[in-house]
N, C-alpha and C positions, 0 to 999 in steps of 0.2 A: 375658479376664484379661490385664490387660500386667504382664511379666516383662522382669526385667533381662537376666535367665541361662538357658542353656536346656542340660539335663545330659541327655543319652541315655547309656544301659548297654548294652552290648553283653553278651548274659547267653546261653551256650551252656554247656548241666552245670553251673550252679554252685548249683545247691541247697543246696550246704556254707557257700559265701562270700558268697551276695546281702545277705543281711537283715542279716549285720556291715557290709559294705560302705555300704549305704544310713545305717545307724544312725550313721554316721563323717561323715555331711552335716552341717557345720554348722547350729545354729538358724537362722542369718546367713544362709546360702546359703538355706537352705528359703522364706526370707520373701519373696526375690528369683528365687526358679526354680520352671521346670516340670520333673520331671524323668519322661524316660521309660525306661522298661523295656523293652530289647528282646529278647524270648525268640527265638533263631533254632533253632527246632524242637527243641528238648531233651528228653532218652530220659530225663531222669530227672526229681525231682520239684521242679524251679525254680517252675513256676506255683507249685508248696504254700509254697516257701520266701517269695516275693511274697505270697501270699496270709496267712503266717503274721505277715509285717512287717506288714500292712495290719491284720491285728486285733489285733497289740499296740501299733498308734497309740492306740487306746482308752485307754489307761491311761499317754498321758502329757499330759505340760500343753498343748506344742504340735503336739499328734497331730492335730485337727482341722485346723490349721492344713496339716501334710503332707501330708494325707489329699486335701486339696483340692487338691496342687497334683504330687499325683503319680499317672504314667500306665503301662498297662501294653498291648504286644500284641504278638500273636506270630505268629510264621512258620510254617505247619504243617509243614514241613518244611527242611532246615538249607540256605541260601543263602549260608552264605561271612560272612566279616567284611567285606566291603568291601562285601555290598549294605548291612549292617546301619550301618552307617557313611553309607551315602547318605541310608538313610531317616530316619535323626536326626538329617543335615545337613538333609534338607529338610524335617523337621517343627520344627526349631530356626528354619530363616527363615520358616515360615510361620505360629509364634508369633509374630514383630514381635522376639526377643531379639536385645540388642545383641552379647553373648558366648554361643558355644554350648561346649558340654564335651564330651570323651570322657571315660566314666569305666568302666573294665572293671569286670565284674562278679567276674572272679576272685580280686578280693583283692590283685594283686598292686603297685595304685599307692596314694596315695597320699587320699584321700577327704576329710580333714581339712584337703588341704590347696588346696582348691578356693579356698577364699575368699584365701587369697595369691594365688592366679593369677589371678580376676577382678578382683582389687584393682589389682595390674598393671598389667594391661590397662587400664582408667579409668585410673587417673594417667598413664599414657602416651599415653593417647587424650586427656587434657586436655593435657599437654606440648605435641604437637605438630598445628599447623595444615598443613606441607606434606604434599599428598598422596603425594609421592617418599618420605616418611620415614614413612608409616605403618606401625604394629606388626598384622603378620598373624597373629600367632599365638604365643604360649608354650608349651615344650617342657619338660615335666620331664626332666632329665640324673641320671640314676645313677652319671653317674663327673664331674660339679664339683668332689663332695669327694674328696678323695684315697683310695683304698681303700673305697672306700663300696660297690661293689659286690664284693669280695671278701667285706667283711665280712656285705655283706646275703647270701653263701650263693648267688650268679649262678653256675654251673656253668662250671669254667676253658674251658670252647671256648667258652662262652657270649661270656664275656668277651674273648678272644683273639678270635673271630670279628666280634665288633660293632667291637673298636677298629679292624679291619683293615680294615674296610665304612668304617665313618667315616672312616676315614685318606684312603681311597682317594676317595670323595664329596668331599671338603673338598678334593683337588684339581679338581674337576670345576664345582662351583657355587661362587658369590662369597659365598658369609657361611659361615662357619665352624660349626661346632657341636660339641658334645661327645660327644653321645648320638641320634644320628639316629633310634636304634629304638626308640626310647620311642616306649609309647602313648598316653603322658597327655600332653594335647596341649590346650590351650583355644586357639580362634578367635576372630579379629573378624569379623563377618556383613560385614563392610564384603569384609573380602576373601574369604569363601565365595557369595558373590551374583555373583563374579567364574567363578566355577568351571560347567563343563558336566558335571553330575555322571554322565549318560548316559555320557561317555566315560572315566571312571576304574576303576580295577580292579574286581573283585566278591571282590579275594583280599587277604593281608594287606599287598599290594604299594603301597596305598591311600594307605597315612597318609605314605608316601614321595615318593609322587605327589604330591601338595597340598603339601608343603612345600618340592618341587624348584620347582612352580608358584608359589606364592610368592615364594620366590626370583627365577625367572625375571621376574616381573612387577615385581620391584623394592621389594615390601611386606618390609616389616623380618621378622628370626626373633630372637627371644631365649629364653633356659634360664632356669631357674630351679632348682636343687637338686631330687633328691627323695631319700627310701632307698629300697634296692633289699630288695626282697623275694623271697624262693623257699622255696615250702618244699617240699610233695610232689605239687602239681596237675602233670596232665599235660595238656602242652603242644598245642596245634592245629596250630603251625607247626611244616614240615619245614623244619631251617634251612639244608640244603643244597642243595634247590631255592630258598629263598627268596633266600640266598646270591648264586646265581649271576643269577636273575631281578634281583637290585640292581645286578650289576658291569654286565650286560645295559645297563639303566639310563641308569649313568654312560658307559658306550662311546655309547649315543646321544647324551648331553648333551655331551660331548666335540666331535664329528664335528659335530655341527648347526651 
């Protein structure tokens, strides 16, 4: 099946949030992706929630249509976010898609708004012929719009803690950014076929990796808005080990 797009979920406990999450996929997107579902061993009933989506495609007009081109498998037991991240980088390059997605399964980005970001990427990808200026990757930013993550309910260390991460990065690598710790993040395969996915993290240290590499490699990063979301899921990340594990990071990128 050739696919434009290729959306992997990263899906640990979210039995609550999958099947809203999925249902927020454009018609648009659906006609152009494969998307997969990645259960990383989950204690609660995420398979039923997948499973519940997949029988009420029945009952809509383009249900056949999603049903063909959506995939599910899982980890029998819980391997980290940055394996689940490798395995949807390299089942996204080994569909042939030209853009691959992250899209959490928890609800807390943006899903509706995939098809801005692929769209992006193509116009940008037709803009430019030199290989120096090519676009790696689009980053949803929670803080583009002014107060957008106060308002979205981001928990004040939350907030306090990412600007200070970000502050301190942006002296460290050449392209700036707003929001480093987003996770809503689309690729160009052009520059994931670049990456030794063997040697990146297996933690949530992942998505920071690839974007440092990026950078370093000279492939463009651009933002695009998103809102920020919080309500009462609980979190996976310790943000105090992950914290220091980032400053870690930039003292390498520094010194090298």
């Amino acid at each position: 099946m050739s696919v434009d797009y290729f959306i992997f979920v990263p899906a640990y406990n979210v039995a609550s949030t999958l099947a809203p999450v999925l249902q927020k996929i454009s018609d648009d997107v659906w006609k152009r992706s494969i998307v997969l579902v990645i259960d990383d061993g989950s204690v609660d009933d995420t398979r039923g929630s997948f499973e519940n989506f997949v029988a009420a495609l029945d009952s809509e007009f383009a249900g056949a249509l999603k049903k063909s081109r959506l995939r599910y498998m899982r980890f029998e037991q819980n391997n980290g976010y940055g394996a689940v991240v490798k395995k949807g980088i390299s089942e996204g390059l080994r569909s042939g898609a030209k853009f691959i997605a992250c899209l959490h399964g928890d609800g807390q980005y943006p899903a509706e708004q995939l098809d801005e970001f692929f769209k992006y990427l193509e116009s940008q990808e037709k803009m430019v012929t030199d290989a120096s200026k090519k676009l790696g990757l689009v980053q949803g930013s929670r803080h583009l719009i002014r107060g957008g993550a106060k308002a979205g309910k981001m928990p004040l260390y939350k907030r306090l803690g990412g600007r200070f991460l970000t502050t301190v990065e942006n002296l460290a690598f050449k392209q700036k950014l707003t929001d480093r710790h987003s996770g809503f993040i689309v690729y160009s395969s052009e520059f994931l076929k670049t990456l030794n996915l063997a040697k990146l993290s297996l933690s949530f240290d992942i998505d920071l990796e690839m974007i440092s590499i990026a950078d370093a490699r000279g492939f463009k990063l651009a933002e695009l808005p998103i809102p920020t979301r919080y309500a009462d899921e609980k979190s996976n990340l310790n943000v105090i080990t992950y914290g220091l594990r980032v400053l870690r990071q930039v003292i390498r990128r520094l010194v090298a």
